[in-house]
N, CA, C and O atoms as a printed pandas DataFrame, in Angstrom:
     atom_number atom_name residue_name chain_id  residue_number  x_coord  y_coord  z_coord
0              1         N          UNK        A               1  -18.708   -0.426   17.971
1              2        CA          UNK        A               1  -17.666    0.299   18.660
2              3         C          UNK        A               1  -16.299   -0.342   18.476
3              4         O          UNK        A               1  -15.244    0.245   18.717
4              5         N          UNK        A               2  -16.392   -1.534   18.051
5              6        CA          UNK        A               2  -15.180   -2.516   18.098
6              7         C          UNK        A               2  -14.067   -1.992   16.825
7              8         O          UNK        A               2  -12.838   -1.968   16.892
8              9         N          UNK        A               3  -15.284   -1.440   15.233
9             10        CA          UNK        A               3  -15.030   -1.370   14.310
10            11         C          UNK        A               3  -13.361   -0.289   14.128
11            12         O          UNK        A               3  -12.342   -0.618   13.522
12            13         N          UNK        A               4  -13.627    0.981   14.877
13            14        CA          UNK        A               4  -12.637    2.172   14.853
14            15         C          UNK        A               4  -11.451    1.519   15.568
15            16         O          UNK        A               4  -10.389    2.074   15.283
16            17         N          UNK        A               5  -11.284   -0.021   16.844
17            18        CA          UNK        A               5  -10.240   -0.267   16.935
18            19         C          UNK        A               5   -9.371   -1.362   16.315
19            20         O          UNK        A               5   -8.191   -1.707   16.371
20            21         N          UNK        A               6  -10.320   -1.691   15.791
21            22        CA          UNK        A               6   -9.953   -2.460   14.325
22            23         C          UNK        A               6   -8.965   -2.081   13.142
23            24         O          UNK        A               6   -7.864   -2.495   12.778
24            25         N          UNK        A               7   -9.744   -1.227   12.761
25            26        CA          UNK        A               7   -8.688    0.084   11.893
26            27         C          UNK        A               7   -7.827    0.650   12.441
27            28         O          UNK        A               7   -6.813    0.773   11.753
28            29         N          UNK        A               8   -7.769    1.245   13.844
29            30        CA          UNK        A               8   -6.582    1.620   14.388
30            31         C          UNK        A               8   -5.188    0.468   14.590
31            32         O          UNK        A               8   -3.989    0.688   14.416
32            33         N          UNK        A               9   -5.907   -0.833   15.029
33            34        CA          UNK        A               9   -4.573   -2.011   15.023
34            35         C          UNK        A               9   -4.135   -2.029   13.754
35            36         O          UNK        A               9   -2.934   -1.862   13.540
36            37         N          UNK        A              10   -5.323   -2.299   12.371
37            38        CA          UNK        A              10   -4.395   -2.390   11.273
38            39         C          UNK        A              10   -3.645   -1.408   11.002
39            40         O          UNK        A              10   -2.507   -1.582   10.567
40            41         N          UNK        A              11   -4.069   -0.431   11.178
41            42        CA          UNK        A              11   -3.078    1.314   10.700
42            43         C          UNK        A              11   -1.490    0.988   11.438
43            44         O          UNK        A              11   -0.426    1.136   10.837
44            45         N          UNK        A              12   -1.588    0.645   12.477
45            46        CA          UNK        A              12   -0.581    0.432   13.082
46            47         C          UNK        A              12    0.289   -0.576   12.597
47            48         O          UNK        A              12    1.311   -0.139   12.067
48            49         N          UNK        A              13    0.179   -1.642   12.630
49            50        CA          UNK        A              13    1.115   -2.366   11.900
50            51         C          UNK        A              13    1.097   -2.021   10.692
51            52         O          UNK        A              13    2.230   -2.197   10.245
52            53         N          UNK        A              14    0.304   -1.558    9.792
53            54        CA          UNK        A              14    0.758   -1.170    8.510
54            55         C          UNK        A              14    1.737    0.185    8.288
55            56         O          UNK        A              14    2.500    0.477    7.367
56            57         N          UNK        A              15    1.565    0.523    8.889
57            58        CA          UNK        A              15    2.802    2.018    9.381
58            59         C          UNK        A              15    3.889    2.108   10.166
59            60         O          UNK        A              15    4.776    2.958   10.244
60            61         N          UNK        A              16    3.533    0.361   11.156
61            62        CA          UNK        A              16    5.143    0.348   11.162
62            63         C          UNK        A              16    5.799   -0.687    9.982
63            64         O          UNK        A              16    6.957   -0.469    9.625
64            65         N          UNK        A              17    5.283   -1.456    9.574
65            66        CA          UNK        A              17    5.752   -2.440    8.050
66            67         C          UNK        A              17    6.287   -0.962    7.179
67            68         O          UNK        A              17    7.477   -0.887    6.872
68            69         N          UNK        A              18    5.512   -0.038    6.886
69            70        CA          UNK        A              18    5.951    0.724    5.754
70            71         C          UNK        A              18    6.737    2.078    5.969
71            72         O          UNK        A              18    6.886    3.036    5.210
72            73         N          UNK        A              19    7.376    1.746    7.776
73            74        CA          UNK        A              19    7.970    2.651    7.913
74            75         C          UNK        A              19    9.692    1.524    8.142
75            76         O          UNK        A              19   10.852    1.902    7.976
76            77         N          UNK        A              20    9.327    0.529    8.440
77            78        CA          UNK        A              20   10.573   -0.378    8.164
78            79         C          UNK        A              20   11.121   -0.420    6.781
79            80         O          UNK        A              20   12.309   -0.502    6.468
80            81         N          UNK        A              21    9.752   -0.330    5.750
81            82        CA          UNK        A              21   10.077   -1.237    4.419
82            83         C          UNK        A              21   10.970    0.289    3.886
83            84         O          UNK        A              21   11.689    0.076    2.909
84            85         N          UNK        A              22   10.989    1.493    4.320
85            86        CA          UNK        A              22   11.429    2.708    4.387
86            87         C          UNK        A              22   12.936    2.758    4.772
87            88         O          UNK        A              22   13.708    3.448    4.106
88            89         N          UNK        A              23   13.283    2.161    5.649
89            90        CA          UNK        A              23   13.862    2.363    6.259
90            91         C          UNK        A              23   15.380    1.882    5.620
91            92         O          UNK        A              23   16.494    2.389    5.485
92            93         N          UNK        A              24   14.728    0.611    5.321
93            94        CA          UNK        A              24   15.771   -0.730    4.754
94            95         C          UNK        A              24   15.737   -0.550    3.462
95            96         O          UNK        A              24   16.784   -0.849    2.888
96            97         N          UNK        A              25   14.774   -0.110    2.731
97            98        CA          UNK        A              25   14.627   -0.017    1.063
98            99         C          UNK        A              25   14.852    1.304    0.467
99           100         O          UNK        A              25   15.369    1.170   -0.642
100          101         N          UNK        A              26   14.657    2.532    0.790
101          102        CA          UNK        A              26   14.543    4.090    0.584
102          103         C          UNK        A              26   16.061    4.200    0.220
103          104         O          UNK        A              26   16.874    4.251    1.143
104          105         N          UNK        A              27   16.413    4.231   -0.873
105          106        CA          UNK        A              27   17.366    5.159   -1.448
106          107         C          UNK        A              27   16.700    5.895   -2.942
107          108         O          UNK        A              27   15.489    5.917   -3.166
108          109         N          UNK        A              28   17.406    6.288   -3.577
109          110        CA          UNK        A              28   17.405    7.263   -4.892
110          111         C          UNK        A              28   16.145    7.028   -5.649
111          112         O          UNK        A              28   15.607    7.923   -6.302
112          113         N          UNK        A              29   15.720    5.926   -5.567
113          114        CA          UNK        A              29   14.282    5.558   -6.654
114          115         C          UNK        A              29   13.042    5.016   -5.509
115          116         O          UNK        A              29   11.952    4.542   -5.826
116          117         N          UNK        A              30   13.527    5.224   -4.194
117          118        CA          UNK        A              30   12.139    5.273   -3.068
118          119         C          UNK        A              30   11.414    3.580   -3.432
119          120         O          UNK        A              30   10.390    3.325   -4.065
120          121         N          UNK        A              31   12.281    2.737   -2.837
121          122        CA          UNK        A              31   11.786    1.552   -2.734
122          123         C          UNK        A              31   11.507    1.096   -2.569
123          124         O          UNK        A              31   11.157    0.123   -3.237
124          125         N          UNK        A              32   11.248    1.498   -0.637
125          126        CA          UNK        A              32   10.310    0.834    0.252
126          127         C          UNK        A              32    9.427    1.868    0.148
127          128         O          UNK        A              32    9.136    2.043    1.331
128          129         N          UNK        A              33    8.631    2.895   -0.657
129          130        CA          UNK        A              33    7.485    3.726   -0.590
130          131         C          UNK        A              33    7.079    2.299   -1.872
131          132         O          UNK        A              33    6.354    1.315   -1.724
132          133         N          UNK        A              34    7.626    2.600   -2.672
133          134        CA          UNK        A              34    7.297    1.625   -4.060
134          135         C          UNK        A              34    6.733   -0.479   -3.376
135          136         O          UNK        A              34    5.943   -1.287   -3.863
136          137         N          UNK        A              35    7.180   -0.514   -2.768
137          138        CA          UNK        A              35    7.116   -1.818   -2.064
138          139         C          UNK        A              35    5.952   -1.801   -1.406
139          140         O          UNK        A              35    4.918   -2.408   -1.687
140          141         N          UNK        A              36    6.226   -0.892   -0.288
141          142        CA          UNK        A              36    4.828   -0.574    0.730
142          143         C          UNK        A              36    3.476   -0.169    0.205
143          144         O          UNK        A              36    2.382   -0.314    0.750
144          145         N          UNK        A              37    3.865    0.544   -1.344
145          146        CA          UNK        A              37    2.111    0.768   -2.032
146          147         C          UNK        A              37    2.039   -0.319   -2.779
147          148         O          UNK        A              37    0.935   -0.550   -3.274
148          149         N          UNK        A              38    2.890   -1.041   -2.997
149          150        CA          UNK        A              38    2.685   -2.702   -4.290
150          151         C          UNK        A              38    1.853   -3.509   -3.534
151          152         O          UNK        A              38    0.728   -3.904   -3.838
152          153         N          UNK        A              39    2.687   -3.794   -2.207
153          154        CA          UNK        A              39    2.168   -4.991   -1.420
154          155         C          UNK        A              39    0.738   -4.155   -0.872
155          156         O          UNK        A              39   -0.236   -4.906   -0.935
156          157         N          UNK        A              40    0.498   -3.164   -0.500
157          158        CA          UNK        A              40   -0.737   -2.388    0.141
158          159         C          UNK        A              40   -2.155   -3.190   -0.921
159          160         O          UNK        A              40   -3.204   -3.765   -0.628
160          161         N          UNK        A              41   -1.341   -2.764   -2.450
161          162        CA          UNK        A              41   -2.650   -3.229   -3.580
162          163         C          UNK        A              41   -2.339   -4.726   -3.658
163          164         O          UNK        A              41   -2.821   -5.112   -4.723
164          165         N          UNK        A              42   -1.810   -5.651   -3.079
165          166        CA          UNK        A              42   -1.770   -6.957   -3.321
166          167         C          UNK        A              42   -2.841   -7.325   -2.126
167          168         O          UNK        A              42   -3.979   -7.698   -2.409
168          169         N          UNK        A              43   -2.397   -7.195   -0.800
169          170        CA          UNK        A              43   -3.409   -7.265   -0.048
170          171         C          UNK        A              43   -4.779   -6.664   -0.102
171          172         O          UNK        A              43   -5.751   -7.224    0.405
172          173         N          UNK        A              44   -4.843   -5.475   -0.745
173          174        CA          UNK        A              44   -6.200   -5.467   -0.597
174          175         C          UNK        A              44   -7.340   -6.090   -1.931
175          176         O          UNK        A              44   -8.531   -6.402   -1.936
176          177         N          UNK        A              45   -6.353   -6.063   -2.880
177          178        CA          UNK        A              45   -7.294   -6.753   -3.571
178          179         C          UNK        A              45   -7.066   -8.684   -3.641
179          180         O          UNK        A              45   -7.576   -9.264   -4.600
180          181         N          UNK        A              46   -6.414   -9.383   -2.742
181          182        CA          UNK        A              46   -6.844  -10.375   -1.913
182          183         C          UNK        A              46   -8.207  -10.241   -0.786
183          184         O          UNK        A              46   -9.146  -11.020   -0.624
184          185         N          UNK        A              47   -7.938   -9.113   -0.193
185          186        CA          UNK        A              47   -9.473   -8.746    0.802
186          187         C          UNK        A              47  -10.617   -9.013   -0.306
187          188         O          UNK        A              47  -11.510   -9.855   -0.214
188          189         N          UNK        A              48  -10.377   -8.030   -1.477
189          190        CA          UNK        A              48  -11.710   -7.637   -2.031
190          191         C          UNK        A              48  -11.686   -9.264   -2.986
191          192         O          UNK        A              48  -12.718   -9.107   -3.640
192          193         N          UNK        A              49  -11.220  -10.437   -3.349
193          194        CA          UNK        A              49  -10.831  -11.119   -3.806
194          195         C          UNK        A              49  -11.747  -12.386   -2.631
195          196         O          UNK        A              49  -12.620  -13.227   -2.847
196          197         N          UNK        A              50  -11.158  -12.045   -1.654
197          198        CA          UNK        A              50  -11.927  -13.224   -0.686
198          199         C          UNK        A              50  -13.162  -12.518   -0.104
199          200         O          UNK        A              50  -13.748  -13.101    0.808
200          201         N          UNK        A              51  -13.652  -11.258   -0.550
201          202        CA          UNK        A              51  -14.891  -11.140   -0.313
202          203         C          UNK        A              51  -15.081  -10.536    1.292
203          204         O          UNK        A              51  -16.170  -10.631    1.859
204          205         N          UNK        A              52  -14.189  -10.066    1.780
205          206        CA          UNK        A              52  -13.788  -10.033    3.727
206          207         C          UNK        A              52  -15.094   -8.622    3.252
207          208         O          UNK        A              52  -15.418   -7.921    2.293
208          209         N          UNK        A              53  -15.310   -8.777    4.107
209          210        CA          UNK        A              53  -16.517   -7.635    4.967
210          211         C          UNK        A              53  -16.535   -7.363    6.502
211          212         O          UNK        A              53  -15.988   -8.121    7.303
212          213         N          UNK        A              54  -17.182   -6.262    6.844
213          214        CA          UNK        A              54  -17.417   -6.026    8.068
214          215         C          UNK        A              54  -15.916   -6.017    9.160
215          216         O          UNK        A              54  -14.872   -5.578    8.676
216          217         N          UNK        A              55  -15.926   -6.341   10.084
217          218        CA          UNK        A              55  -15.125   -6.634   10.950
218          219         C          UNK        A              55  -13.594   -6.625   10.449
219          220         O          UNK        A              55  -12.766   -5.832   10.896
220          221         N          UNK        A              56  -13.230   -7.887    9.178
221          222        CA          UNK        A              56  -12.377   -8.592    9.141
222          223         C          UNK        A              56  -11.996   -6.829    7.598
223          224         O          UNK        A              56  -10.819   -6.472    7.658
224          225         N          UNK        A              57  -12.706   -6.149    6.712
225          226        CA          UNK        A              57  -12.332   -5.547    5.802
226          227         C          UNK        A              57  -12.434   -4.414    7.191
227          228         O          UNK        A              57  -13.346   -4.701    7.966
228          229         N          UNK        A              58  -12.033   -3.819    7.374
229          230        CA          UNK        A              58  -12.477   -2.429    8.613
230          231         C          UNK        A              58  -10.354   -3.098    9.309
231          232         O          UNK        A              58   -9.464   -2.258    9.445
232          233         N          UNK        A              59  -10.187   -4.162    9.505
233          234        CA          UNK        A              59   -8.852   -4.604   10.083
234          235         C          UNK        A              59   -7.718   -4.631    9.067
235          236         O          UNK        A              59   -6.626   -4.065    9.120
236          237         N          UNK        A              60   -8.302   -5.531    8.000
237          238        CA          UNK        A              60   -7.303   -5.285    6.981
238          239         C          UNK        A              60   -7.255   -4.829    5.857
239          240         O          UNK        A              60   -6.252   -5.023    5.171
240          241         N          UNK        A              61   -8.491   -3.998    5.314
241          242        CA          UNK        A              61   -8.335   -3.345    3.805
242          243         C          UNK        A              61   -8.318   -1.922    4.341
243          244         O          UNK        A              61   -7.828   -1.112    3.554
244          245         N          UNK        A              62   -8.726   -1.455    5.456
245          246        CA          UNK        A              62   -8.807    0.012    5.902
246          247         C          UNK        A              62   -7.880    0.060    6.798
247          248         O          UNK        A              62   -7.115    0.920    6.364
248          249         N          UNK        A              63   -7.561   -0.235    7.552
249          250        CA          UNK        A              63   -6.554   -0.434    8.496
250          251         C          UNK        A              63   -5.086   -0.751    7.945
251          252         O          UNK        A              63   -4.297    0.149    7.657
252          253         N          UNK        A              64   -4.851   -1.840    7.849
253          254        CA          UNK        A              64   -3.432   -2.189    7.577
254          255         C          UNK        A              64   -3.189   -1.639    6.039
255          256         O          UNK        A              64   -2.007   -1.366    5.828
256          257         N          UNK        A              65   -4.126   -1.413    4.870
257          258        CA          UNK        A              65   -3.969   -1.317    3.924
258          259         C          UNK        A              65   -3.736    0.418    3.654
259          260         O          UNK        A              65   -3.239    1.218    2.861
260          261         N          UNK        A              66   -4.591    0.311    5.112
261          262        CA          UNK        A              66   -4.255    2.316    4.776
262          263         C          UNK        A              66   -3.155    2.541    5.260
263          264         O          UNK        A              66   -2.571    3.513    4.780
264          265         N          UNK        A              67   -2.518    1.845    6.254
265          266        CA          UNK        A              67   -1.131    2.562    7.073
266          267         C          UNK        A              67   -0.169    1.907    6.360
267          268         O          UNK        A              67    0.998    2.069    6.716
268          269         N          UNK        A              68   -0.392    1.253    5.498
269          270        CA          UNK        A              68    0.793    0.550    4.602
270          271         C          UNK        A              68    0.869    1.272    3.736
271          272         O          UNK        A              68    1.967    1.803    3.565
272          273         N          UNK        A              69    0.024    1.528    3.038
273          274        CA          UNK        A              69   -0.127    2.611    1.887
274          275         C          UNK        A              69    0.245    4.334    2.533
275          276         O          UNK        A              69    0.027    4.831    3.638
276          277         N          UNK        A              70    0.864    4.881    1.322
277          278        CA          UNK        A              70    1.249    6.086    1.413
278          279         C          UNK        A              70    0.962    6.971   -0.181
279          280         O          UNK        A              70    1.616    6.923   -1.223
280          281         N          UNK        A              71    0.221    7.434    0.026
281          282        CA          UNK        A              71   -0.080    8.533   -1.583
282          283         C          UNK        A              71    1.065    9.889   -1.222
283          284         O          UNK        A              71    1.975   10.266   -1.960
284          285         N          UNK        A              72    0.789   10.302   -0.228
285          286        CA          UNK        A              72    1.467   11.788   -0.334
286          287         C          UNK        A              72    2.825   11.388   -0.399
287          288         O          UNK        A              72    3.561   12.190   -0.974
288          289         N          UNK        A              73    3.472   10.099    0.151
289          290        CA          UNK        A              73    5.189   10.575    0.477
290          291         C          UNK        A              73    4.942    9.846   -1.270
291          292         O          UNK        A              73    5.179   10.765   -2.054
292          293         N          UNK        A              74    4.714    9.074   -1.739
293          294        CA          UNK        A              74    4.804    9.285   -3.088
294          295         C          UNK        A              74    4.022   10.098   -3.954
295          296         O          UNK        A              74    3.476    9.411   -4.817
296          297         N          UNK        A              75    3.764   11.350   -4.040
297          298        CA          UNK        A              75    3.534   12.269   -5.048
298          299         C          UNK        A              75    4.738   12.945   -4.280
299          300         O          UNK        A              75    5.641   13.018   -5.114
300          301         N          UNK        A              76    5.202   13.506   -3.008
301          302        CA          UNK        A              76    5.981   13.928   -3.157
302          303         C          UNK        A              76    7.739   13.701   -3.697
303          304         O          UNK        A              76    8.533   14.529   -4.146
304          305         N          UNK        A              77    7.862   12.513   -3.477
305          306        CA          UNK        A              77    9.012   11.614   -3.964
306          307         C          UNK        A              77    8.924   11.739   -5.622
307          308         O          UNK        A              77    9.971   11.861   -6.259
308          309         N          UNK        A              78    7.818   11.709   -6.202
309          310        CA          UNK        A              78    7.637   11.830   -7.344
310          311         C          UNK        A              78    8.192   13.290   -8.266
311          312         O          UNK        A              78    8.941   13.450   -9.230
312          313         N          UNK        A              79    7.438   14.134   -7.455
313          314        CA          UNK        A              79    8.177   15.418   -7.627
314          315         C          UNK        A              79    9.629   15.779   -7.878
315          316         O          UNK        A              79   10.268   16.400   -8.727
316          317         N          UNK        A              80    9.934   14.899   -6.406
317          318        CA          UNK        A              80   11.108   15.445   -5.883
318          319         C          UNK        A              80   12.204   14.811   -7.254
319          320         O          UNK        A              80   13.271   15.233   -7.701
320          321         N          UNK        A              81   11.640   14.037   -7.486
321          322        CA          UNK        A              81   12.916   13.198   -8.692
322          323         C          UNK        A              81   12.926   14.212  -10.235
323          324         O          UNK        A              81   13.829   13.954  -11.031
324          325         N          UNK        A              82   12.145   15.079  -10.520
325          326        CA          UNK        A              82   12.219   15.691  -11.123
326          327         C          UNK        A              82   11.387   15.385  -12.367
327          328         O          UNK        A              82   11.045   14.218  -12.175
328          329         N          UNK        A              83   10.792   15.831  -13.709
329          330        CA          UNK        A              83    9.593   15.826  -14.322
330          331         C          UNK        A              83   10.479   14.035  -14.906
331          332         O          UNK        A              83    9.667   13.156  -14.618
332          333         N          UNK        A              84   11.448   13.550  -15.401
333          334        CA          UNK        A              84   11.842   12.429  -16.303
334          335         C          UNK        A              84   11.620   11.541  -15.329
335          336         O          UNK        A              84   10.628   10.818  -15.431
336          337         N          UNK        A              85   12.340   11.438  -14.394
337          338        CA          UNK        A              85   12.474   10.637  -13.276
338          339         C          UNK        A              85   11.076   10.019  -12.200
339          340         O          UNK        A              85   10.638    8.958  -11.756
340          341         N          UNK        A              86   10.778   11.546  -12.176
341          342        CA          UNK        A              86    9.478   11.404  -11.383
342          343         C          UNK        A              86    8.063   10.570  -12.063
343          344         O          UNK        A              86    7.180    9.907  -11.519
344          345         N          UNK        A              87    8.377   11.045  -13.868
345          346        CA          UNK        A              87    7.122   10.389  -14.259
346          347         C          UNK        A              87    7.071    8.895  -14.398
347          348         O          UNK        A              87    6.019    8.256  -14.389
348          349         N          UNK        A              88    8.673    8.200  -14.569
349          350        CA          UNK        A              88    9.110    7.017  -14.546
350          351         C          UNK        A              88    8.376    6.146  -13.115
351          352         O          UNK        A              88    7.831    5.042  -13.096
352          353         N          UNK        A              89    8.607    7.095  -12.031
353          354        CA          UNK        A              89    8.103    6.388  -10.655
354          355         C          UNK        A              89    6.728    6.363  -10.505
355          356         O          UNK        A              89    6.122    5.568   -9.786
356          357         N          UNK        A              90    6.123    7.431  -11.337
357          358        CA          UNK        A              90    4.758    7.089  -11.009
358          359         C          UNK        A              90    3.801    6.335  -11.985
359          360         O          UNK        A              90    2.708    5.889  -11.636
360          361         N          UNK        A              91    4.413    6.219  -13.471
361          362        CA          UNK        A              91    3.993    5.036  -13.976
362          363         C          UNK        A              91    4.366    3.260  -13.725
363          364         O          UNK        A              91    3.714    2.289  -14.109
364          365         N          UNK        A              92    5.759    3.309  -12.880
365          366        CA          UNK        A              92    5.743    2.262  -12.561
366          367         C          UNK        A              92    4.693    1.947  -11.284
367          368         O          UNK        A              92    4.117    0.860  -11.262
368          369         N          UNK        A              93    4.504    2.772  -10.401
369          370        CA          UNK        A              93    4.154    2.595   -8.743
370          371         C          UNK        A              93    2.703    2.002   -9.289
371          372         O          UNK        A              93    2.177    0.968   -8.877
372          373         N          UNK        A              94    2.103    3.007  -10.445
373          374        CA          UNK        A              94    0.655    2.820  -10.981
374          375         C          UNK        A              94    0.365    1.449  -11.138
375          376         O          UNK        A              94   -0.434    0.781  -10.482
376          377         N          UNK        A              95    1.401    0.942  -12.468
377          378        CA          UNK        A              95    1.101   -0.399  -12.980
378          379         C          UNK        A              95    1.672   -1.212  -11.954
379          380         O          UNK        A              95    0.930   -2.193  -11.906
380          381         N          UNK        A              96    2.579   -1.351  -11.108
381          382        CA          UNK        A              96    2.800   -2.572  -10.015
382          383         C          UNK        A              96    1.641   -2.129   -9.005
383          384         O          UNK        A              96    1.198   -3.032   -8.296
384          385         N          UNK        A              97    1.235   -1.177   -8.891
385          386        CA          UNK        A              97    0.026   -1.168   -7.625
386          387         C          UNK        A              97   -1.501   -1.857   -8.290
387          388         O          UNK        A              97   -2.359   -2.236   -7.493
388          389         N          UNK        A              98   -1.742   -1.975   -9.853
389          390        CA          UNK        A              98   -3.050   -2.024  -10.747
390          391         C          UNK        A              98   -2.971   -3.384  -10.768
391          392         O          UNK        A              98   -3.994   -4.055  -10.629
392          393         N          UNK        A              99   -1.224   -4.204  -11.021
393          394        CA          UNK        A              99   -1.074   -5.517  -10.770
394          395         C          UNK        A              99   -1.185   -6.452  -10.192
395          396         O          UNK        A              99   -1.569   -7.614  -10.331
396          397         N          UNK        A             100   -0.580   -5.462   -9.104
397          398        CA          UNK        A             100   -0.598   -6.511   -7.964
398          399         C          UNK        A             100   -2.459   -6.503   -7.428
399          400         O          UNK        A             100   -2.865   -7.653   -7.257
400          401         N          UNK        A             101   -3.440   -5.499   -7.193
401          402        CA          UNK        A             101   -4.103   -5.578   -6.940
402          403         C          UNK        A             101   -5.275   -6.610   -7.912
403          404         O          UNK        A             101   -6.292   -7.156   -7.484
404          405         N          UNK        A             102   -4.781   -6.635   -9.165
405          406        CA          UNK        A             102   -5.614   -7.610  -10.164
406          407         C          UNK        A             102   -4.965   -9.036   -9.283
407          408         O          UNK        A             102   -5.620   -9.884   -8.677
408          409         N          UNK        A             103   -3.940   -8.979   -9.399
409          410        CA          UNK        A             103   -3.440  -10.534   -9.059
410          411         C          UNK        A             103   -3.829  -10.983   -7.648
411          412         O          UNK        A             103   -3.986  -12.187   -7.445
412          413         N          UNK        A             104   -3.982  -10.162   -6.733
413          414        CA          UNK        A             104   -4.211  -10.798   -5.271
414          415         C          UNK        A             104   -5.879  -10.987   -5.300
415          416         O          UNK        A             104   -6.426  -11.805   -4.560
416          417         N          UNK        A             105   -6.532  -10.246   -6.119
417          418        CA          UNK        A             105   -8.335  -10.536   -6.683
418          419         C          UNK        A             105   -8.143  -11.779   -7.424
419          420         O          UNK        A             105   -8.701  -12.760   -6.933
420          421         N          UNK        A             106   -7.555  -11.935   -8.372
421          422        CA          UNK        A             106   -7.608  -13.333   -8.923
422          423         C          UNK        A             106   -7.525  -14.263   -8.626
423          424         O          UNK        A             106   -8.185  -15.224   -9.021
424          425         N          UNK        A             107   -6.104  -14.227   -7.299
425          426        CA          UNK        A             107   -5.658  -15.219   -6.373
426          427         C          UNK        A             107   -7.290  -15.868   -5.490
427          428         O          UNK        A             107   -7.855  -16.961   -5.529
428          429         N          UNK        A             108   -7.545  -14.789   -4.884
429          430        CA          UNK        A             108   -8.520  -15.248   -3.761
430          431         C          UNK        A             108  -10.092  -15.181   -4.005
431          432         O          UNK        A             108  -10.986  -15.282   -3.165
432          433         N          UNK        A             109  -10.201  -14.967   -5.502
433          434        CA          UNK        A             109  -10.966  -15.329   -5.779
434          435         C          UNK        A             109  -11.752  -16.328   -5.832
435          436         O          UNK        A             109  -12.821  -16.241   -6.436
C-alpha cells in the first residue's frame, strides 16, 4: 500500500523540478522541457545502473522520473517549431536523453 505513495511523492517533486526547470529555461528551443527529459534519463538510468528495486525504483524511476519527464509537451514543442526546427529538437532531446541514460548506467554501475 506504501508503493502508490511512493510514486505519488516522486511525481511530485519531479513536476515541480520540471515545472521550475520550465519556467527559468523555456524560451524559443524549449530548454527546460530539453533539461527536464536529459536529467529524467540520467537519473533513471543511475536507478537501473545501481540496480534500485521495489520500494526505492516505485520513488525514484516511476515517480520522480515520471513527473520530471514530459513526452507530450515535447512532441508538442516539437511540432510547434515547425518540420526543420522541430526535427533538430527531437534528434537532439533523443541522443542527450540515450546519453545521458547510458552514462548514469555506467556511472552506477
Amino acid at each position: 500500500m506504501i508503493t502508490p505513495l511512493l510514486v505519488a511523492l516522486g511525481g511530485a517533486m519531479g513536476a515541480a523540478l520540471r515545472f521550475t526547470l520550465g519556467k527559468l529555461l523555456d524560451g524559443t528551443f524549449h530548454v527546460g522541457t530539453l533539461t527536464a527529459n536529459t536529467l529524467a534519463c540520467l537519473v533513471i538510468g543511475l536507478a537501473g545502473g545501481a540496480a534500485l528495486s521495489g520500494a526505492a525504483w516505485a520513488l525514484v524511476a516511476t515517480g520522480f522520473c515520471g513527473g520530471l519527464s514530459t513526452y507530450s509537451s515535447f512532441a508538442v514543442q516539437a511540432r510547434d517549431r515547425g518540420a526543420r526546427i522541430g526535427s533538430a529538437y527531437v534528434v537532439l532531446t533523443l541522443a542527450l536523453g540515450l546519453g545521458a541514460a547510458a552514462l548514469g548506467f555506467r556511472v552506477a554501475a
